[in-house]
mmCIF file as Biopython writes it, N, C-alpha, C and O atoms, coordinates in Angstrom:
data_model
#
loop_
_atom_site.group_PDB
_atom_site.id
_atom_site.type_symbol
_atom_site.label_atom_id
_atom_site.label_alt_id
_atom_site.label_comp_id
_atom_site.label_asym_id
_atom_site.label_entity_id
_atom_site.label_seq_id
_atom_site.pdbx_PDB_ins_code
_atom_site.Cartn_x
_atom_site.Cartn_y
_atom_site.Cartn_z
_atom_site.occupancy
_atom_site.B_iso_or_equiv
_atom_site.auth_seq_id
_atom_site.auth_asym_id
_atom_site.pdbx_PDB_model_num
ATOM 1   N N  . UNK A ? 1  ? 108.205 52.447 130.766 1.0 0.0 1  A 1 
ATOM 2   C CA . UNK A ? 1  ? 108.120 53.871 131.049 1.0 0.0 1  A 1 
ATOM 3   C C  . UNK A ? 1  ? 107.743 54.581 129.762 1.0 0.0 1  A 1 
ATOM 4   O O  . UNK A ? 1  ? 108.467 54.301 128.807 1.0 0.0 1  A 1 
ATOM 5   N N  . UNK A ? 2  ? 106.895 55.324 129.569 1.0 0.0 2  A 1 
ATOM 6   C CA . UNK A ? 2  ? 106.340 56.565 128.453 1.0 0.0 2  A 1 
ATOM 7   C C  . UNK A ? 2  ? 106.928 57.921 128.863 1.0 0.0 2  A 1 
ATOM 8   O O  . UNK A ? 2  ? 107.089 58.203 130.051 1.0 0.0 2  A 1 
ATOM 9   N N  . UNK A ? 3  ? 107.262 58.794 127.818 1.0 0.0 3  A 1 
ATOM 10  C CA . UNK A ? 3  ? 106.726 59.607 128.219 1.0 0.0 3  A 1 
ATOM 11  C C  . UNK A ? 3  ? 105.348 60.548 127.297 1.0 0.0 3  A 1 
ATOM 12  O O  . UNK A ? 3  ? 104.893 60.497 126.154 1.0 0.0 3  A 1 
ATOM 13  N N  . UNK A ? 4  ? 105.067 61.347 128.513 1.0 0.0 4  A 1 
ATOM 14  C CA . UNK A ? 4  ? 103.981 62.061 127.400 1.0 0.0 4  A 1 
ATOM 15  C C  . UNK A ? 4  ? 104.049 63.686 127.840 1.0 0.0 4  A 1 
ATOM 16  O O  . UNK A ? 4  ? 104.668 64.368 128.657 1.0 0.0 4  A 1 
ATOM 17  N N  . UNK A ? 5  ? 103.262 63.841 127.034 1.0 0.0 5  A 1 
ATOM 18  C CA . UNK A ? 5  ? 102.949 65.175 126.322 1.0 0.0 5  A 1 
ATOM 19  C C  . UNK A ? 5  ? 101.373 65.556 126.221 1.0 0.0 5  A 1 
ATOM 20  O O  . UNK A ? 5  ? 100.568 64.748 125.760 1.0 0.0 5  A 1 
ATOM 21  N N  . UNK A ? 6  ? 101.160 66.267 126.476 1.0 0.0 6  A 1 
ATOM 22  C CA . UNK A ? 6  ? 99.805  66.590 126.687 1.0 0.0 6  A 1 
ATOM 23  C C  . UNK A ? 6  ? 99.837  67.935 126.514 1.0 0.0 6  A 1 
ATOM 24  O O  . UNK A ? 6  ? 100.555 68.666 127.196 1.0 0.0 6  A 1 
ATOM 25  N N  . UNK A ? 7  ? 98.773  68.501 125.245 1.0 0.0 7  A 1 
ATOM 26  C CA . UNK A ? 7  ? 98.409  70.043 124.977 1.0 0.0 7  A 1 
ATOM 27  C C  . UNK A ? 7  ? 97.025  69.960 125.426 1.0 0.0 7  A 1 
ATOM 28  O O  . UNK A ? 7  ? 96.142  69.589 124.652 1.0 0.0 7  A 1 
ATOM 29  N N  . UNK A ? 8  ? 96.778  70.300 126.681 1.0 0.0 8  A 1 
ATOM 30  C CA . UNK A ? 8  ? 95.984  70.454 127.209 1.0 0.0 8  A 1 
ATOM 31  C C  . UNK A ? 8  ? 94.604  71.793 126.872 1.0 0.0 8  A 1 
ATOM 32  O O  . UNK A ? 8  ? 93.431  71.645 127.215 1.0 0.0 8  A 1 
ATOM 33  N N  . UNK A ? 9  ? 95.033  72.744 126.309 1.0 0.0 9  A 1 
ATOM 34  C CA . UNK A ? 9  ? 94.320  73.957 125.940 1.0 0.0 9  A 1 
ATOM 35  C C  . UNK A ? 9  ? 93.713  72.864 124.254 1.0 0.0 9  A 1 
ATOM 36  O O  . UNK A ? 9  ? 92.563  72.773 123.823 1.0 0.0 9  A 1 
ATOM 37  N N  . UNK A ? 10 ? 94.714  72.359 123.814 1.0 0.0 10 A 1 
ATOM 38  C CA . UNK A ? 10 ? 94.137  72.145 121.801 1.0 0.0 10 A 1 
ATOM 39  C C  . UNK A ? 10 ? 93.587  70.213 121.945 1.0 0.0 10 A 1 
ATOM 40  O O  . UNK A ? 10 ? 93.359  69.539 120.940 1.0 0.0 10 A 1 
ATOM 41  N N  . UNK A ? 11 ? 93.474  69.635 123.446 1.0 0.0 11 A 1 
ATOM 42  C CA . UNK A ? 11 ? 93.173  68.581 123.298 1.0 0.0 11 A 1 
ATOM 43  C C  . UNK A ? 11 ? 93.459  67.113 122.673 1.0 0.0 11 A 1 
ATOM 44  O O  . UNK A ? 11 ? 92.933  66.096 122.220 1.0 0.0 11 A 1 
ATOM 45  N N  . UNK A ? 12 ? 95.069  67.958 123.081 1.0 0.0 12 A 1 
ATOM 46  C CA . UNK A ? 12 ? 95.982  66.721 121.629 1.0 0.0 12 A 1 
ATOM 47  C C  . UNK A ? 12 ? 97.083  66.248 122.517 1.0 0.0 12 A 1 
ATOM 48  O O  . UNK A ? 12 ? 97.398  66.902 123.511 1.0 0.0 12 A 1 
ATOM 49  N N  . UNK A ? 13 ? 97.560  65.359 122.259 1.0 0.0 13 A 1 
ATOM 50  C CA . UNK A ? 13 ? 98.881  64.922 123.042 1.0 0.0 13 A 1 
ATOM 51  C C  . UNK A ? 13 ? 99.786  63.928 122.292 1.0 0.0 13 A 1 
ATOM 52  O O  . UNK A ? 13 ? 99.516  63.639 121.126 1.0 0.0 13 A 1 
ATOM 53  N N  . UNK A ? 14 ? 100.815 63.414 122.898 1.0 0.0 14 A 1 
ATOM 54  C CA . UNK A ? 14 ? 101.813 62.355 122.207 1.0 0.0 14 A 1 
ATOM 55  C C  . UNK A ? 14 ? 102.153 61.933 123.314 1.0 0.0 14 A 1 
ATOM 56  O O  . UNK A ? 14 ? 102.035 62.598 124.343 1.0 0.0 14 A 1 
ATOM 57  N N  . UNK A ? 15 ? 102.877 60.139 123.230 1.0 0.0 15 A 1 
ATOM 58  C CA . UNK A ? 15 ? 103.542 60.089 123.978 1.0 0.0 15 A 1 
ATOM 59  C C  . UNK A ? 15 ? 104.711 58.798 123.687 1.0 0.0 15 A 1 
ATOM 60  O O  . UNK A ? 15 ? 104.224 57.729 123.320 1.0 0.0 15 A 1 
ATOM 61  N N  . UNK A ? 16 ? 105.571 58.843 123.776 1.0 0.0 16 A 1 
ATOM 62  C CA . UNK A ? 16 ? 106.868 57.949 123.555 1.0 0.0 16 A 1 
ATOM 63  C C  . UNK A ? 16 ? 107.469 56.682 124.656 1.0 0.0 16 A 1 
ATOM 64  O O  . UNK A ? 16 ? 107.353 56.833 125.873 1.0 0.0 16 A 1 
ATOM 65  N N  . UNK A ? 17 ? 108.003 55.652 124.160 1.0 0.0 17 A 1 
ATOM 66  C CA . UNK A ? 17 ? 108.690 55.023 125.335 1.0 0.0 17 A 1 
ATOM 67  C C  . UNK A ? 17 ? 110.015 55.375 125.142 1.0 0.0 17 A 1 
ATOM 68  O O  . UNK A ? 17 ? 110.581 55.806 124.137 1.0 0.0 17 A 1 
ATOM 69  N N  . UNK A ? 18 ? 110.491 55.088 126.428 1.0 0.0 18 A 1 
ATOM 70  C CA . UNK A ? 18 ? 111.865 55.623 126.377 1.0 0.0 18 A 1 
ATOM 71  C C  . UNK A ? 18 ? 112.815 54.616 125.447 1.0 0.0 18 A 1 
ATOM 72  O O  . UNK A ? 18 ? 114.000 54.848 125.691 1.0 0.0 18 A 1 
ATOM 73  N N  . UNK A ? 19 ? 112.655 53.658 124.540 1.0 0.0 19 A 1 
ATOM 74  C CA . UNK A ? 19 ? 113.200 53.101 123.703 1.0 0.0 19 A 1 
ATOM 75  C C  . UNK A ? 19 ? 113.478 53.997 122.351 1.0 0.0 19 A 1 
ATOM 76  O O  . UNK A ? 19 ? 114.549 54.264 121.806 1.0 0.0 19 A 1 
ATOM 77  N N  . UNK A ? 20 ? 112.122 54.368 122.001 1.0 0.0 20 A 1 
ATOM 78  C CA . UNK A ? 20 ? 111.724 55.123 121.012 1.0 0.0 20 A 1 
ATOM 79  C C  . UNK A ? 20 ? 112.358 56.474 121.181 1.0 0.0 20 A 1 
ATOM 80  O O  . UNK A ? 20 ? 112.917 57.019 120.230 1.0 0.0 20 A 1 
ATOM 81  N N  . UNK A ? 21 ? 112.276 57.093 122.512 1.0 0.0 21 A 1 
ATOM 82  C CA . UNK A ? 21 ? 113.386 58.571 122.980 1.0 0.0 21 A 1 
ATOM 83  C C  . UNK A ? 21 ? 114.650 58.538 122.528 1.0 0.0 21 A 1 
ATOM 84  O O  . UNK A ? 21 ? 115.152 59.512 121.967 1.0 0.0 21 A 1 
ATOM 85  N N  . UNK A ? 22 ? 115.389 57.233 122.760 1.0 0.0 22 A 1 
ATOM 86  C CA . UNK A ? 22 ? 116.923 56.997 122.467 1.0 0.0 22 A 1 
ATOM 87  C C  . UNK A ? 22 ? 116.711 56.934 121.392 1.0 0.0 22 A 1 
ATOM 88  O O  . UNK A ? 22 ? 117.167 57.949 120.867 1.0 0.0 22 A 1 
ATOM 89  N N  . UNK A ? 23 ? 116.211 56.240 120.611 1.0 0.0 23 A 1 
ATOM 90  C CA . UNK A ? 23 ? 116.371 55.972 119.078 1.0 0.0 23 A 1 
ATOM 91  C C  . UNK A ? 23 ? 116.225 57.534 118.782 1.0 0.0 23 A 1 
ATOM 92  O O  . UNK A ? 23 ? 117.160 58.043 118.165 1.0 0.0 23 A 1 
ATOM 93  N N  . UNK A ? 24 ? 115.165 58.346 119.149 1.0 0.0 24 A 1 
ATOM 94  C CA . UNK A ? 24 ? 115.268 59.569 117.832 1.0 0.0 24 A 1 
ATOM 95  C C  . UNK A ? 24 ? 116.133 60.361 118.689 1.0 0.0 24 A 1 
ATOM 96  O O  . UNK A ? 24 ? 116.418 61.387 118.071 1.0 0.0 24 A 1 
ATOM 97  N N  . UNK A ? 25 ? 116.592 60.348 119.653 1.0 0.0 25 A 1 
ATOM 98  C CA . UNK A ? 25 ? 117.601 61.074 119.944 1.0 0.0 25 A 1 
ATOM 99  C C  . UNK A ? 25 ? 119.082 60.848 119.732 1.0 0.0 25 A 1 
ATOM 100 O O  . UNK A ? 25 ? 119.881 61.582 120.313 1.0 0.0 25 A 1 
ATOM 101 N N  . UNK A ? 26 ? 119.528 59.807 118.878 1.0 0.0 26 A 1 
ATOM 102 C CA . UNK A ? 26 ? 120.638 59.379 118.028 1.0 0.0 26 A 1 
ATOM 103 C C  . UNK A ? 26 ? 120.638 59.992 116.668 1.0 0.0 26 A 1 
ATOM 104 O O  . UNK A ? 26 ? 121.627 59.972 115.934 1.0 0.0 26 A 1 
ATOM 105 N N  . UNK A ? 27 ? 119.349 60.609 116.317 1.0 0.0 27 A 1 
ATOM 106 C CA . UNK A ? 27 ? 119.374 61.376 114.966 1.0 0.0 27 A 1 
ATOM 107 C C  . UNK A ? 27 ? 119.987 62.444 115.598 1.0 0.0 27 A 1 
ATOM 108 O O  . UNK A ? 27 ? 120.113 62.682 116.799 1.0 0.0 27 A 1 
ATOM 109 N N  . UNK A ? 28 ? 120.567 63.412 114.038 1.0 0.0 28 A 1 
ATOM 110 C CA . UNK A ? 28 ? 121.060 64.258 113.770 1.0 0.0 28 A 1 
ATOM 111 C C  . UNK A ? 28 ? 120.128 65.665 114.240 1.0 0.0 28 A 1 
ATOM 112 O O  . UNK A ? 28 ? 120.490 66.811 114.506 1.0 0.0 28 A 1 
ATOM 113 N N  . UNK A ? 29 ? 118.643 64.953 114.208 1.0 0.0 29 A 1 
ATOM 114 C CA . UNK A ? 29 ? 118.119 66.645 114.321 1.0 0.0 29 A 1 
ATOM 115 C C  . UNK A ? 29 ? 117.407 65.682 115.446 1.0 0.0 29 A 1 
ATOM 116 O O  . UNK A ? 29 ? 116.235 65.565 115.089 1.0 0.0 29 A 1 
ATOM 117 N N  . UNK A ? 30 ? 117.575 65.129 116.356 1.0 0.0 30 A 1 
ATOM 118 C CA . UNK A ? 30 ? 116.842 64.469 117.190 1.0 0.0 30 A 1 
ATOM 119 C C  . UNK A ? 30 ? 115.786 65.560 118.527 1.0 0.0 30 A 1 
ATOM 120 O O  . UNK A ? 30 ? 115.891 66.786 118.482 1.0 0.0 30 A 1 
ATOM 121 N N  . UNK A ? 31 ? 115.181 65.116 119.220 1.0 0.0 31 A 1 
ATOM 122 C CA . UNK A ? 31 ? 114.781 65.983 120.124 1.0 0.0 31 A 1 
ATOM 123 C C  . UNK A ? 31 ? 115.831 66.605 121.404 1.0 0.0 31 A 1 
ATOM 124 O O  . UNK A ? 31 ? 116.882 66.211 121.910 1.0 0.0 31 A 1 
ATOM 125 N N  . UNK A ? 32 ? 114.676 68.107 121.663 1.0 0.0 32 A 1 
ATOM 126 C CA . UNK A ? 32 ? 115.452 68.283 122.689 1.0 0.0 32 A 1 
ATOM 127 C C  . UNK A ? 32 ? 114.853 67.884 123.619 1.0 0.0 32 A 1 
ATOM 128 O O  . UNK A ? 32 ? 113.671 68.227 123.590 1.0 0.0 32 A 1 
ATOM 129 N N  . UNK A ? 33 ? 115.286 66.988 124.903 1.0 0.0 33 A 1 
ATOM 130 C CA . UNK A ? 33 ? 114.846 66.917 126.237 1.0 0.0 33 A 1 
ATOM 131 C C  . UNK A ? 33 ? 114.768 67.658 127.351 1.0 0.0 33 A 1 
ATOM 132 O O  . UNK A ? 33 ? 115.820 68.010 127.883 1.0 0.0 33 A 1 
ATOM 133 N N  . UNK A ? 34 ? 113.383 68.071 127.971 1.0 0.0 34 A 1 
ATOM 134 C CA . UNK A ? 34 ? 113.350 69.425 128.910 1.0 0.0 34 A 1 
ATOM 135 C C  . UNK A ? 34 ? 112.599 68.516 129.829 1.0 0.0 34 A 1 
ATOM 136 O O  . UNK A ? 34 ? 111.759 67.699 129.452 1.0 0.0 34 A 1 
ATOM 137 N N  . UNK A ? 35 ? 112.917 68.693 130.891 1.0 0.0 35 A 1 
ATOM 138 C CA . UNK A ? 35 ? 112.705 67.275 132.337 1.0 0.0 35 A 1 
ATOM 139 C C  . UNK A ? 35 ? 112.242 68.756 132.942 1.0 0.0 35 A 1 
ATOM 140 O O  . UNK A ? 35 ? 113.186 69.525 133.127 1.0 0.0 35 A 1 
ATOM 141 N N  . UNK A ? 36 ? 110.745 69.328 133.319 1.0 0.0 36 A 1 
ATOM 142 C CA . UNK A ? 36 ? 110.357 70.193 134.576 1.0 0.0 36 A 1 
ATOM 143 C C  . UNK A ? 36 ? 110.377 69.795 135.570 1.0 0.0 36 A 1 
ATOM 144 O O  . UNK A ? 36 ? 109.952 70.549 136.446 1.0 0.0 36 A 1 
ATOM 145 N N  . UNK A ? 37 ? 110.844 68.489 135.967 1.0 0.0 37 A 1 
ATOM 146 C CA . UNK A ? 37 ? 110.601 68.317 137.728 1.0 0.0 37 A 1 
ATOM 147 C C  . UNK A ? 37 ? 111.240 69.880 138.115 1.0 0.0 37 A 1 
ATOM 148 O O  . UNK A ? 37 ? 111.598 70.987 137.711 1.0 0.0 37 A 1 
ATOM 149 N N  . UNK A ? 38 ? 111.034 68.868 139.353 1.0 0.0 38 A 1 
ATOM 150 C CA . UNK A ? 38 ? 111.960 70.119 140.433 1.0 0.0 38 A 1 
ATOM 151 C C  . UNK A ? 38 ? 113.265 69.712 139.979 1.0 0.0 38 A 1 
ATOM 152 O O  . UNK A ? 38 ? 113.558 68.652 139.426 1.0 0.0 38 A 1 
ATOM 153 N N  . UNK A ? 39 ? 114.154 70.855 140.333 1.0 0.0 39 A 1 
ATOM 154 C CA . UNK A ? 39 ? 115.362 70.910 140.582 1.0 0.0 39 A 1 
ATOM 155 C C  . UNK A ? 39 ? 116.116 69.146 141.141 1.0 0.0 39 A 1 
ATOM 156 O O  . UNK A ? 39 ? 116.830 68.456 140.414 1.0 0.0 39 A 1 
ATOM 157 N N  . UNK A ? 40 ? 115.627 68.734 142.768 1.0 0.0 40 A 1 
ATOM 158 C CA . UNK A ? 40 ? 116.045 67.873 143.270 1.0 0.0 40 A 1 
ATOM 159 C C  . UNK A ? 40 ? 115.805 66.729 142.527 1.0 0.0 40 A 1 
ATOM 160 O O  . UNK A ? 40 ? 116.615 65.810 142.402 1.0 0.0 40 A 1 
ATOM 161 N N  . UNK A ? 41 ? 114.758 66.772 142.059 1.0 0.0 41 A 1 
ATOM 162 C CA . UNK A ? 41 ? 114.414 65.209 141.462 1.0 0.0 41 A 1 
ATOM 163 C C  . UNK A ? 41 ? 115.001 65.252 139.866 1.0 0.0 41 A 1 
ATOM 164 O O  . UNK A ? 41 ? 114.748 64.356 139.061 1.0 0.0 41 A 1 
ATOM 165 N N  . UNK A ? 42 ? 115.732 66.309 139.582 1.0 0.0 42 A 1 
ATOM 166 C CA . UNK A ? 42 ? 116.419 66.230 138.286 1.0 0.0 42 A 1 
ATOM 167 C C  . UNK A ? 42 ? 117.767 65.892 138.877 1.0 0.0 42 A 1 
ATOM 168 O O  . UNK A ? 42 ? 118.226 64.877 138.351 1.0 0.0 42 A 1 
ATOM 169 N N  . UNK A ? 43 ? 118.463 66.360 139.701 1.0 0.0 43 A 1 
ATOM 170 C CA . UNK A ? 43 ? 119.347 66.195 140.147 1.0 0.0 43 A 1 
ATOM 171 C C  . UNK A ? 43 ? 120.057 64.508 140.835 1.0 0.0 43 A 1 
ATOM 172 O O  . UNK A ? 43 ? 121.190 64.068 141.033 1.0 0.0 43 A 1 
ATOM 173 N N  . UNK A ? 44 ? 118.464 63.923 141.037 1.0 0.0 44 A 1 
ATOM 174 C CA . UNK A ? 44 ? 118.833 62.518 141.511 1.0 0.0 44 A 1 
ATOM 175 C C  . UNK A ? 44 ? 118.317 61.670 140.468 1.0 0.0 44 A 1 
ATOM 176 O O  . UNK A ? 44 ? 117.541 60.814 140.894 1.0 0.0 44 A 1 
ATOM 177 N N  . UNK A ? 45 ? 118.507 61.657 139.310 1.0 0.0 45 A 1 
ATOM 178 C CA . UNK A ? 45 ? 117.915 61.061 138.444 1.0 0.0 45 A 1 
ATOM 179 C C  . UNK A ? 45 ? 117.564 61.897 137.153 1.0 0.0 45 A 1 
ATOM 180 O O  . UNK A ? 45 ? 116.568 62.608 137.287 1.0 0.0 45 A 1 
ATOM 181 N N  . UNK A ? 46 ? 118.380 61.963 135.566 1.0 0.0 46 A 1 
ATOM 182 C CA . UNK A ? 46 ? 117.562 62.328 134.633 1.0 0.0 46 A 1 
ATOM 183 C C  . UNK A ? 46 ? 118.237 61.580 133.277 1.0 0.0 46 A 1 
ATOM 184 O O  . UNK A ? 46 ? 119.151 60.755 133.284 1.0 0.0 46 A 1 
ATOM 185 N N  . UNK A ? 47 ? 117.598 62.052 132.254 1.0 0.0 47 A 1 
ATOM 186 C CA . UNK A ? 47 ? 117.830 61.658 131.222 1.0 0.0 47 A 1 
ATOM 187 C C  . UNK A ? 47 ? 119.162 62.060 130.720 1.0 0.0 47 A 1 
ATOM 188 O O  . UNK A ? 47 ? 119.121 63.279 130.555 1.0 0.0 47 A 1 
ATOM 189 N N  . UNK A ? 48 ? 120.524 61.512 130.347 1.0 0.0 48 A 1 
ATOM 190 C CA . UNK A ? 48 ? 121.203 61.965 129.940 1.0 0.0 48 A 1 
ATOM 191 C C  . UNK A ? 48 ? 121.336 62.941 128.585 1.0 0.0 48 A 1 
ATOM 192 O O  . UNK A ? 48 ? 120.946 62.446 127.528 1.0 0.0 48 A 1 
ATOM 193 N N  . UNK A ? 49 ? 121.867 64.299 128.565 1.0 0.0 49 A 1 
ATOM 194 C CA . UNK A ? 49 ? 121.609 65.321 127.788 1.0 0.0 49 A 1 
ATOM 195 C C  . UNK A ? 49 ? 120.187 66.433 128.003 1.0 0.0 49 A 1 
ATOM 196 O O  . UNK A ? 49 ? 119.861 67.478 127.442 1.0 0.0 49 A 1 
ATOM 197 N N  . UNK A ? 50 ? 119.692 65.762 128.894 1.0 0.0 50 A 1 
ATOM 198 C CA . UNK A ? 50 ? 118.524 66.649 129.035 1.0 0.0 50 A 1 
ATOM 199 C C  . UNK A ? 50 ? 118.623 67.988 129.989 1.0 0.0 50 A 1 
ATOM 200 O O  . UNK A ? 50 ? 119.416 68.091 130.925 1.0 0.0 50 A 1 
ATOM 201 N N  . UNK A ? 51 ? 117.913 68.746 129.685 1.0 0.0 51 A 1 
ATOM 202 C CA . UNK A ? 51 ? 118.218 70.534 129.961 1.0 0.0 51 A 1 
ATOM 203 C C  . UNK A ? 51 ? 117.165 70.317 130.813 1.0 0.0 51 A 1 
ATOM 204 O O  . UNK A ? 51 ? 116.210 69.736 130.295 1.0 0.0 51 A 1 
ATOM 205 N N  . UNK A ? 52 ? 117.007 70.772 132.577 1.0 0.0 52 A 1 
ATOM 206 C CA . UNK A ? 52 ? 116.338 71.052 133.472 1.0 0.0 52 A 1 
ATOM 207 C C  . UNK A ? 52 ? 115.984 72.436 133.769 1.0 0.0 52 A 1 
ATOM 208 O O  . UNK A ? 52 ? 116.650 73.283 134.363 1.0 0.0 52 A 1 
ATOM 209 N N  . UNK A ? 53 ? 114.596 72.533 133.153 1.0 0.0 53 A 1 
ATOM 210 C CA . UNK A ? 53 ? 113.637 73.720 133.369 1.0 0.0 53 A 1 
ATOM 211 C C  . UNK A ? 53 ? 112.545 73.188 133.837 1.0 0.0 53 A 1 
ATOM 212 O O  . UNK A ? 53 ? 111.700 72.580 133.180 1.0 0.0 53 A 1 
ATOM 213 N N  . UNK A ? 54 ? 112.534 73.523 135.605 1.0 0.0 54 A 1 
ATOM 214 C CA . UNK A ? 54 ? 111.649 72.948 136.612 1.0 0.0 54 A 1 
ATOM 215 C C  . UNK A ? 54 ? 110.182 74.196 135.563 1.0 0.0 54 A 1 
ATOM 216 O O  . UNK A ? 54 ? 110.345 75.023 134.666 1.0 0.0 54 A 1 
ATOM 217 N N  . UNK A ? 55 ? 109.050 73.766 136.215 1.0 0.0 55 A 1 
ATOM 218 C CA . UNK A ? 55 ? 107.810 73.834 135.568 1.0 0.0 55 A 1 
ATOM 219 C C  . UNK A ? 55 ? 107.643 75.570 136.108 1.0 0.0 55 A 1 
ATOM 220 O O  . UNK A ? 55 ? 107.055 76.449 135.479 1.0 0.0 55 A 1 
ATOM 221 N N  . UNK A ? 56 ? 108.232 75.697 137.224 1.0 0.0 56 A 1 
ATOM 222 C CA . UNK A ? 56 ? 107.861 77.105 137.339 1.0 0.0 56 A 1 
ATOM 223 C C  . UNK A ? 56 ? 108.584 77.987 137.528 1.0 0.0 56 A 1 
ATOM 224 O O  . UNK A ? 56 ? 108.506 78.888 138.363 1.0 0.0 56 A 1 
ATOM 225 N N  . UNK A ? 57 ? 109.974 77.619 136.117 1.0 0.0 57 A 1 
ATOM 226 C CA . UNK A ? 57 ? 110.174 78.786 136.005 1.0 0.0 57 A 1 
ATOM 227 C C  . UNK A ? 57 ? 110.485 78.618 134.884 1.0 0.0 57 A 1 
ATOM 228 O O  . UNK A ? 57 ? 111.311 79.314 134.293 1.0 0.0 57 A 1 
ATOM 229 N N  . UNK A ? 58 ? 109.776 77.510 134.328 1.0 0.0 58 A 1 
ATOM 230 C CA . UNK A ? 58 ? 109.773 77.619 132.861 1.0 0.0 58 A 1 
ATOM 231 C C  . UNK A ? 58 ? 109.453 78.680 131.602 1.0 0.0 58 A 1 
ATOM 232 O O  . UNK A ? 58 ? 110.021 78.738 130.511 1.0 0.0 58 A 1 
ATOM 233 N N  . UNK A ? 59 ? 108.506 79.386 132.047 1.0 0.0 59 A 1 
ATOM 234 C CA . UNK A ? 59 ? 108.204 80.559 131.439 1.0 0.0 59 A 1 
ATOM 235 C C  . UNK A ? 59 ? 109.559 81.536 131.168 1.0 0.0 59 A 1 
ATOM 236 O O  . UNK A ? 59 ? 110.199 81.869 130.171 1.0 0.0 59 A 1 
ATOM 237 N N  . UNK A ? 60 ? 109.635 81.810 132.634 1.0 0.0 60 A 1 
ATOM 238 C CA . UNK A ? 60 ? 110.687 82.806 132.752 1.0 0.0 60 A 1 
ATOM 239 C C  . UNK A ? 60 ? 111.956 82.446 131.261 1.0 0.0 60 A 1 
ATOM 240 O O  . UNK A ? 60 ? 112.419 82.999 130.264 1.0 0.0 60 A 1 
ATOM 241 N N  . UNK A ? 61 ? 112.026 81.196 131.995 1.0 0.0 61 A 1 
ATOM 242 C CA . UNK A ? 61 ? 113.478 80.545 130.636 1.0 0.0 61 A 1 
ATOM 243 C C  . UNK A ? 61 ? 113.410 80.429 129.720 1.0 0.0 61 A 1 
ATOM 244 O O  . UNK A ? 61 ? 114.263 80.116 128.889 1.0 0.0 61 A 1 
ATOM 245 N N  . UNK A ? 62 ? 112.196 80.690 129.613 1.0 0.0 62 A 1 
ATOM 246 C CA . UNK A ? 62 ? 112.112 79.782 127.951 1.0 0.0 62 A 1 
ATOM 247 C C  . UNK A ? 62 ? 112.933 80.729 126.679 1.0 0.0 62 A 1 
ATOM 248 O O  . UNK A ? 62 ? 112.840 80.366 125.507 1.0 0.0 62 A 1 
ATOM 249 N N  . UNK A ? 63 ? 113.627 81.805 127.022 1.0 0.0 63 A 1 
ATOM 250 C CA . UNK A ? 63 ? 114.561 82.387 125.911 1.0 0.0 63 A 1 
ATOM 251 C C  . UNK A ? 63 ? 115.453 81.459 126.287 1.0 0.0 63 A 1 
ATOM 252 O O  . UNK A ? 63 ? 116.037 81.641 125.219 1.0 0.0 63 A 1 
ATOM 253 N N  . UNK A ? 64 ? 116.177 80.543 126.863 1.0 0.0 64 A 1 
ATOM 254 C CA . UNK A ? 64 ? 117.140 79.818 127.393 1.0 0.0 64 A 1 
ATOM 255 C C  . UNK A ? 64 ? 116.904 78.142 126.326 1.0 0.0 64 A 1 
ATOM 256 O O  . UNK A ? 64 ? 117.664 77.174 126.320 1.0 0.0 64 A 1 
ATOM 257 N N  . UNK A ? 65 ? 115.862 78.289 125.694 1.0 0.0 65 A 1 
ATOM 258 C CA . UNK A ? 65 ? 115.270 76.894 125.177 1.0 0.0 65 A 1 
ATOM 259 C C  . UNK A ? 65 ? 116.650 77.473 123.830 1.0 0.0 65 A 1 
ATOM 260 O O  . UNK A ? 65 ? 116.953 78.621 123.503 1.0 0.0 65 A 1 
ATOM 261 N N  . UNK A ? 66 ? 117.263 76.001 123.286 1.0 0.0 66 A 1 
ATOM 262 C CA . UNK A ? 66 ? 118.137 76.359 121.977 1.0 0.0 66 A 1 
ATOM 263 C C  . UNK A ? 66 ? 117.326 76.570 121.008 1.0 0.0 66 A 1 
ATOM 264 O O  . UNK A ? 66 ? 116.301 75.905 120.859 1.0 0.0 66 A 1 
ATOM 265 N N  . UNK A ? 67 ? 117.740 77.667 120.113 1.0 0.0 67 A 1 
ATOM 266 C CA . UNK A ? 67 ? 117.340 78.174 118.840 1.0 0.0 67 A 1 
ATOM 267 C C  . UNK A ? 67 ? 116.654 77.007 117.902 1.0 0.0 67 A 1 
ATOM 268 O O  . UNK A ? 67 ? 115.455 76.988 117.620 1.0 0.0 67 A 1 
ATOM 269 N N  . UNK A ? 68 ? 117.713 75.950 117.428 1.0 0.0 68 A 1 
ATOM 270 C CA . UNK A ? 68 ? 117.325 74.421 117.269 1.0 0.0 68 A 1 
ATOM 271 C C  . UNK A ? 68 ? 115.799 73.573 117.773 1.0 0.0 68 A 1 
ATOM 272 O O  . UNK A ? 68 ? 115.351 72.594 117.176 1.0 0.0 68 A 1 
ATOM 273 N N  . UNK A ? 69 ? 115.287 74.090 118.759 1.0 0.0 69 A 1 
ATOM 274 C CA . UNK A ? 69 ? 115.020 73.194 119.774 1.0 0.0 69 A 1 
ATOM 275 C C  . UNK A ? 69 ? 113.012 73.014 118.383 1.0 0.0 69 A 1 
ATOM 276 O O  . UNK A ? 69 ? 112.107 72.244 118.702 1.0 0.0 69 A 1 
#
């Protein structure tokens, strides 16, 4: 499993396996995890610690993203 990242407007992207996720998410300043599914499919399945901001209403939330992040 990967995940990725895609900046679609600047033509650039990243993308991680979920081995590599755990590892930098054991650091101290590690990432934050934001899962947009929907609601339901976060709910039956996500990454532990990860903050669910489904894709459309992500905008709206995004003052809700941590200061940190």
């Amino acid at each position: 499993m990967k995940f990725i990242d895609k900046n679609e407007s600047k033509g650039t992207g990243h993308s991680i396996t979920a081995t590599e996720c755990l590892e930098e998410r054991k650091k101290p300043t590690g990432p934050i995890v934001l899962d947009i599914r929907s609601k339901d499919d976060y709910q039956k399945e996500h990454l532990v610690g990860a903050y669910s901001f489904p894709v459309d209403v992500l905008k709206e939330g995004f003052q809700q993203i941590p200061t940190y992040a």
